[in-house]
DOTI-230751 format. One record per residue (C-alpha): x, y, z; residue in one letter. Coordinates in steps of 0.05 Angstrom, whole numbers, plus 5000, padded with zeros to 4 digits. Layout:
! residues N
{{X, Y, Z}, A},
...
This chain:
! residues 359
{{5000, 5000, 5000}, X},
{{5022, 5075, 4988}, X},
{{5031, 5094, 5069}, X},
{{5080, 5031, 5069}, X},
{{5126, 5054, 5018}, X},
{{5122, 5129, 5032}, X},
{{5137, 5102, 5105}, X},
{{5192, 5049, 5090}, X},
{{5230, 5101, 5043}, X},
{{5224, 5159, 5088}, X},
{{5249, 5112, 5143}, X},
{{5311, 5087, 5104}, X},
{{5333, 5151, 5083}, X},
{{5325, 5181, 5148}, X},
{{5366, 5119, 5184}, X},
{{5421, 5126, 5135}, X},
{{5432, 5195, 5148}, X},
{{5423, 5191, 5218}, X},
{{5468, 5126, 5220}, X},
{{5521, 5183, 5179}, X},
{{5519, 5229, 5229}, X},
{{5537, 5183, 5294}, X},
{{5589, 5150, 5253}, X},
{{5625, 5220, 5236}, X},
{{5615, 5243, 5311}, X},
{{5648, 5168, 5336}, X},
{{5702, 5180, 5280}, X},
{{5726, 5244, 5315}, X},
{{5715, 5222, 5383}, X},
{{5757, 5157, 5371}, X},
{{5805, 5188, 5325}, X},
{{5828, 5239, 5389}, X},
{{5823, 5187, 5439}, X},
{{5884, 5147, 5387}, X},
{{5915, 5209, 5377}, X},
{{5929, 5210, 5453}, X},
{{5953, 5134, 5455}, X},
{{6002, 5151, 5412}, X},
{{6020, 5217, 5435}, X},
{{6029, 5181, 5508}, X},
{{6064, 5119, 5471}, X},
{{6017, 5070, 5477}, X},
{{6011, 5057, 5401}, X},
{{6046, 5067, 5337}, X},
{{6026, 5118, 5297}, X},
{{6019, 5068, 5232}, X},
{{5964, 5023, 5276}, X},
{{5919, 5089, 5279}, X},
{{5871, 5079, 5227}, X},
{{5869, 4999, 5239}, X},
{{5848, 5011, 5312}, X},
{{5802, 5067, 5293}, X},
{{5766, 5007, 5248}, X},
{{5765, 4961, 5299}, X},
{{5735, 4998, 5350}, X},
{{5682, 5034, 5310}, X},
{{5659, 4964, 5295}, X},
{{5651, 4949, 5365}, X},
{{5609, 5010, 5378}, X},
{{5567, 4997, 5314}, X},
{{5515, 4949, 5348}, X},
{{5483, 5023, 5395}, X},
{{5501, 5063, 5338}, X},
{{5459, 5030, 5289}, X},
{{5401, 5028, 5349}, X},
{{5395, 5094, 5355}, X},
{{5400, 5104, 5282}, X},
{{5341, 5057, 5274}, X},
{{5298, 5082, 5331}, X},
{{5310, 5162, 5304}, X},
{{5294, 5133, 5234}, X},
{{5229, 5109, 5249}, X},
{{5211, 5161, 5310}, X},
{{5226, 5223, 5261}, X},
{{5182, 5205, 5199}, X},
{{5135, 5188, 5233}, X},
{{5138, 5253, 5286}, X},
{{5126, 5294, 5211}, X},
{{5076, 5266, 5191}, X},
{{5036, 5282, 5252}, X},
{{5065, 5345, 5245}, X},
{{5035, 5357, 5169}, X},
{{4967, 5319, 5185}, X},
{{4991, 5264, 5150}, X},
{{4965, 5208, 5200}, X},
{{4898, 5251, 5221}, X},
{{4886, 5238, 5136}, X},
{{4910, 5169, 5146}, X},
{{4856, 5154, 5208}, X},
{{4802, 5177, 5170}, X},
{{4812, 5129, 5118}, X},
{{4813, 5077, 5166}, X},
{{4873, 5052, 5195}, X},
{{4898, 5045, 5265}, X},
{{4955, 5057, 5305}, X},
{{4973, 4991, 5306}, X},
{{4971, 4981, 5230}, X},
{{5037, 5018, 5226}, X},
{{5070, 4957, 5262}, X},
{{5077, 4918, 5198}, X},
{{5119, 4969, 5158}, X},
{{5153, 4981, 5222}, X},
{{5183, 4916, 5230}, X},
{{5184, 4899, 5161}, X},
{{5244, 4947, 5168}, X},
{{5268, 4940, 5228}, X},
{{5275, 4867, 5230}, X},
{{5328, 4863, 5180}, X},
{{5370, 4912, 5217}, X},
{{5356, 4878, 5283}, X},
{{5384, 4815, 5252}, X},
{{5442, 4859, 5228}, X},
{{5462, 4876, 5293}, X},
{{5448, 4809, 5318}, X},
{{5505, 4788, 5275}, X},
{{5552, 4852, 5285}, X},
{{5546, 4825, 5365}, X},
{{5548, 4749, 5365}, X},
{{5604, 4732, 5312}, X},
{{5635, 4792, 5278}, X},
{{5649, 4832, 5342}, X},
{{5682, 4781, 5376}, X},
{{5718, 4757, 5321}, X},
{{5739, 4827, 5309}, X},
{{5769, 4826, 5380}, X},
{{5808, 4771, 5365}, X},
{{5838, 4807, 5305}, X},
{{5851, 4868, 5347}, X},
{{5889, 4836, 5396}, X},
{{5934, 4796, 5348}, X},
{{5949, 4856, 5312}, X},
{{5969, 4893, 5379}, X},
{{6012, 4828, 5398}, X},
{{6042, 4834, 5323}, X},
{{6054, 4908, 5335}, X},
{{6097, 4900, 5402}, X},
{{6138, 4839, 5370}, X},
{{6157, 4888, 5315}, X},
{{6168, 4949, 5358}, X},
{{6208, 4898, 5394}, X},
{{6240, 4867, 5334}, X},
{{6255, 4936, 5303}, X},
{{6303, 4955, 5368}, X},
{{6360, 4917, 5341}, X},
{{6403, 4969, 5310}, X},
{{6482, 4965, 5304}, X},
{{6528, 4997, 5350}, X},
{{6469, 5023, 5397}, X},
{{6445, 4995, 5458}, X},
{{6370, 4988, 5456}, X},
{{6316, 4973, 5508}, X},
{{6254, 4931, 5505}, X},
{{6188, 4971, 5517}, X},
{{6178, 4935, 5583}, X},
{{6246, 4940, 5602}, X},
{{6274, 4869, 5613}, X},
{{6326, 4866, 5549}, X},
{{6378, 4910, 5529}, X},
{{6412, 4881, 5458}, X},
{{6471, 4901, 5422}, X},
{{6498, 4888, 5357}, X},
{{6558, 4908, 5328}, X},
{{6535, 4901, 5253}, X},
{{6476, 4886, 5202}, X},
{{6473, 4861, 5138}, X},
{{6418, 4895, 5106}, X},
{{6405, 4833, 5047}, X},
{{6402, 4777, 5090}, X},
{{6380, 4815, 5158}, X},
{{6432, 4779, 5193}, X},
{{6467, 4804, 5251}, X},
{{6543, 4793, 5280}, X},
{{6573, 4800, 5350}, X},
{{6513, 4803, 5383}, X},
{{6505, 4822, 5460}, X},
{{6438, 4823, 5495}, X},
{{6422, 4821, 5575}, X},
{{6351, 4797, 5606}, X},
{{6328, 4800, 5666}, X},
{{6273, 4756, 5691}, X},
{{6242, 4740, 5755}, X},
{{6311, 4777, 5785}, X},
{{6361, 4730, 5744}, X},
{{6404, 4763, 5712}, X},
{{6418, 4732, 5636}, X},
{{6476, 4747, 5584}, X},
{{6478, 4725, 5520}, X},
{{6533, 4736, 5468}, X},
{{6534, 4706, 5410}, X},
{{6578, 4708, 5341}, X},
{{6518, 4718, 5295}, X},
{{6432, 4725, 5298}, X},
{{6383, 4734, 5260}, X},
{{6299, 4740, 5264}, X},
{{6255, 4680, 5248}, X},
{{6178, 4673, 5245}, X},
{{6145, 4615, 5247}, X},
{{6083, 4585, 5223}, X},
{{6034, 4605, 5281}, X},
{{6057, 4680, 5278}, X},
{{6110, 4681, 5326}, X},
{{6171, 4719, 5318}, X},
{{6246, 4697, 5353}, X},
{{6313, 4716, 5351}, X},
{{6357, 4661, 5327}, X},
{{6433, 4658, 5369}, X},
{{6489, 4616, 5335}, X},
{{6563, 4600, 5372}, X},
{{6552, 4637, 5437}, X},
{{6536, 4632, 5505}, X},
{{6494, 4646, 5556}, X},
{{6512, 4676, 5628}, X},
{{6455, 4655, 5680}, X},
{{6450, 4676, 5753}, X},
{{6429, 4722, 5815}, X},
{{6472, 4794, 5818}, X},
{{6509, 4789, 5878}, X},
{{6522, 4714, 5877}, X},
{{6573, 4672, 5849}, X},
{{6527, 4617, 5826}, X},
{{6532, 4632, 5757}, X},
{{6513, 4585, 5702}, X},
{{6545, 4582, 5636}, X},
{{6515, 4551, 5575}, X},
{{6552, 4538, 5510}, X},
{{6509, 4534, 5448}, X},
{{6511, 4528, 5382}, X},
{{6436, 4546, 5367}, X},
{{6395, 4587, 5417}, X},
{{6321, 4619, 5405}, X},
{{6290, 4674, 5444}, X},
{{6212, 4703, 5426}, X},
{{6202, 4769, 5408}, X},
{{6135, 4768, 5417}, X},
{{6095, 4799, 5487}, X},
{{6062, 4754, 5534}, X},
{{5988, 4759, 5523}, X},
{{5950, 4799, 5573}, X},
{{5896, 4762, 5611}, X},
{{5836, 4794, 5633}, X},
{{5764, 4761, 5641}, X},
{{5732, 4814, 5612}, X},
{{5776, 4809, 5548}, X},
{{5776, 4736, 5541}, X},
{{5699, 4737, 5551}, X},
{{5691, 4786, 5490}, X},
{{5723, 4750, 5444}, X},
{{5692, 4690, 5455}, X},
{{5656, 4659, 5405}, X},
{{5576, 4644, 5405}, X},
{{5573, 4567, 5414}, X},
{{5627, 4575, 5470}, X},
{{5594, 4626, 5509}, X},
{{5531, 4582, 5509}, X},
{{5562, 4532, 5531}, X},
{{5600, 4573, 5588}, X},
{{5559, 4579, 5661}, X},
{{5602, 4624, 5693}, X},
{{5568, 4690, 5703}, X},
{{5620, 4730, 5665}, X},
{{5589, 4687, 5599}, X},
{{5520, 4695, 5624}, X},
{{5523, 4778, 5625}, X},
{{5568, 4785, 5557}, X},
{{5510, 4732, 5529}, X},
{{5456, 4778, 5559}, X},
{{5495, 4837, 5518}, X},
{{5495, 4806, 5456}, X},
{{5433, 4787, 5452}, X},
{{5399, 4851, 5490}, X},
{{5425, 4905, 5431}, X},
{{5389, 4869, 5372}, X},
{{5329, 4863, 5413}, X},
{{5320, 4933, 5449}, X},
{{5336, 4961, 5377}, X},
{{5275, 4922, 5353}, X},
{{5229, 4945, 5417}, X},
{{5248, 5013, 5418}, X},
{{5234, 5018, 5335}, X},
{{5160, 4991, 5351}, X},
{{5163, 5045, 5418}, X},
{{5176, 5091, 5367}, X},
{{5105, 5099, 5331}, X},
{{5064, 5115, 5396}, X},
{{5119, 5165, 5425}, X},
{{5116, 5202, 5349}, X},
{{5053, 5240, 5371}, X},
{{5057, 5313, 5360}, X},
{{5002, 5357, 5375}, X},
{{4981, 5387, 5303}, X},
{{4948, 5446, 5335}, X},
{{5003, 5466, 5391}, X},
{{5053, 5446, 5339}, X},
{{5095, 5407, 5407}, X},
{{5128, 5347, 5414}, X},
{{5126, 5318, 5473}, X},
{{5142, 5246, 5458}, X},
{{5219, 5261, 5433}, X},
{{5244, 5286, 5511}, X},
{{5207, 5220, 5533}, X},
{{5233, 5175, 5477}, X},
{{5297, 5204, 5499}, X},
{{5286, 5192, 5569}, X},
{{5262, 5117, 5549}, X},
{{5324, 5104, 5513}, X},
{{5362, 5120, 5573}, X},
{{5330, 5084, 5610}, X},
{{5322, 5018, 5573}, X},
{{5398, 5023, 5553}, X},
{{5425, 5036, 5631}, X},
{{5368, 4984, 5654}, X},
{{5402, 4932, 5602}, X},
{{5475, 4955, 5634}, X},
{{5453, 4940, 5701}, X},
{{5425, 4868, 5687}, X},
{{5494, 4856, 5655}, X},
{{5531, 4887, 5708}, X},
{{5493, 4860, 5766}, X},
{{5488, 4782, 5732}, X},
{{5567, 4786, 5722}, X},
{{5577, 4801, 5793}, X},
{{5529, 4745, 5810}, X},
{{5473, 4792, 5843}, X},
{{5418, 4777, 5792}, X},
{{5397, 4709, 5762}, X},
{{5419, 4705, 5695}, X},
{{5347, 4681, 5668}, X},
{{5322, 4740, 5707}, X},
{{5372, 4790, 5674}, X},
{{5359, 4774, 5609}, X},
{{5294, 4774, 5603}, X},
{{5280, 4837, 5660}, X},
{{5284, 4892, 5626}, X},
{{5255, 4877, 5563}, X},
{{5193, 4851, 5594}, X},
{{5187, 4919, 5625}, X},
{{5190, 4963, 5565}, X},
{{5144, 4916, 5529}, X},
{{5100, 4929, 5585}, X},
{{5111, 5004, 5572}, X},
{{5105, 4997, 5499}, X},
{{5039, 4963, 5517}, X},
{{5022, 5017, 5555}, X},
{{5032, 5080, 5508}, X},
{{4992, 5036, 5456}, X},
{{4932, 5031, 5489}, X},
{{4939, 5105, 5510}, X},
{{4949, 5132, 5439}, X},
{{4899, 5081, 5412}, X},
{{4850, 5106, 5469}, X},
{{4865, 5178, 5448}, X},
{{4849, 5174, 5377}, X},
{{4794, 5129, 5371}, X},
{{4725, 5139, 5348}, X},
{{4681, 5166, 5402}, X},
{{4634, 5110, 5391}, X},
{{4684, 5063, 5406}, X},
{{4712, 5077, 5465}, X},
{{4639, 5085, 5499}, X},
């Protein structure tokens, strides 16, 4: 029907640009938060644009929400605005009619986000951190320069070497001193050179040397004479819950009980479907009053986004620290606003109804 398409276009064109917007605004807002990572250090200035990728694909799951839920509030705020829906009531539909197009639209983007959260966000973790791991081994890697003493970025090697060939990127007379759990370790070594293997990880290759082992201010010393010695380049990988919960994938964190699993789970699947609520919210709260010429559904679609979104934070944050069921969590705070949604239905339905049938 005509109010379908008008609707559906209207409601696509408005997304898009709205969905423009947020992403310019997250653009600069991310690009000055990298800008002071690698102004402090924290990151090389060639990873920049790579980590501004990755993490405006983690925050695309809310930005496309809010996209959707202005896309569908605002077209339909203007046409109450121009009389549009007063026309379209007296030909005989109902508020609730406007549900179909709706979620013929929305749905799709739901399912969108449903995938962004559940397999291409956490595989996009996984990618971010290997690229950071990658990063440090080369920062580490590229240290090595003849006749300089360099030190690692945490601190715990110092190499020297005395020359480079630039063809075969081997090195000769090589000197380089670790320290580890207070041991104190020398290596020199006649030549070295860098290897990678076939998992990713980066060494550096020793040939005819040895290596000094022992305790500063002790004469325990060990000495070991090799002919072949290999030492990674690459960081130890940080552990944190919270990271290794994020970039797990969907069939593990079903299969995971611990709370941690439950709340990220609760996460993932709460975005897609608050997106998909709060675009259905958004027909009711559109209601402008023709002759005042107000709005006062945007302030409380505002407020309601708010609100759902900090509700959803809480279930996660409170089912993580084992506070609230996880069944409950999930399930809480969507229940409500469908209870609200509910609500403003019958309200706006009451409201514009034919005299005759609400007697």
């Amino acid at each position: 029907m005509l109010y379908r398409r008008t609707l559906t276009r209207e409601m696509a064109l408005t997304t898009g640009a709205v969905l423009t917007v947020l992403i310019a605004i997250a653009l600069v807002i991310l690009f000055i938060r990298l800008l002071g990572d690698v102004a402090r250090g924290e990151l090389a200035n060639e990873a920049v644009f790579a980590f501004l990728g990755f993490s405006l694909l983690y925050f695309l799951p809310v930005l496309l929400t809010i996209a959707l839920f202005a896309g569908v509030l605002m077209p339909l705020s203007r046409m109450w605005r121009d009389s549009e829906m007063v026309i379209w009531f007296n030909a005989g539909l109902s508020l609730t009619q406007w549900t179909r197009p709706v979620l013929n639209f929305a749905v799709p983007l739901a399912l969108l986000i449903l995938l962004l959260t559940m397999v291409i966000n956490p595989w996009m973790q996984n990618k971010r951190n290997e690229y950071r791991q990658d990063l440090r081994s080369r920062a580490e890697a590229s240290l090595i320069t003849p006749g300089m003493f360099a030190e690692s970025s945490a601190g715990q090697r110092v190499y020297y070497v005395e020359s480079l060939n630039p063809l075969t990127g081997t090195v000769r007379n090589v000197f380089m001193q670790s320290r580890i759990d207070g041991q104190l370790g020398l290596v020199v070594a006649r030549e070295g050179s860098q290897t990678q293997l076939p998992d990713g990880s980066r060494y550096l290759v020793f040939e005819d040397g040895r290596r000094y082992e022992g305790t500063p201010g002790q004469l325990d010393y060990r000495i070991v004479q090799f002919e072949r010695y290999l030492m990674r380049l690459d960081p130890v990988p940080t552990s944190g819950a919270e990271k290794s919960i994020r970039q797990m994938r969907a069939g593990k964190l079903l299969r995971d009980d611990s709370p941690q699993a439950r709340a990220e789970l609760l996460w993932r699947i709460g975005v897609p479907l608050s997106a998909l609520i709060l675009a259905v919210m958004a027909i009711p709260l559109s209601f402008v009053n023709t002759r005042a010429r107000r709005s006062y559904g945007l302030g409380v679609a505002l407020l309601l986004y708010f609100v759902y979104n900090n509700l959803v934070s809480l279930s996660q944050a409170w089912v993580a620290q084992g506070k609230l069921n996880p069944w409950v969590g999930m399930w809480a705070a969507h229940l409500l606003m469908l209870g609200a949604l509910a609500g403003l239905f019958y309200w706006r339905t009451r409201q514009h109804s034919p005299r005759w049938r609400r007697s």
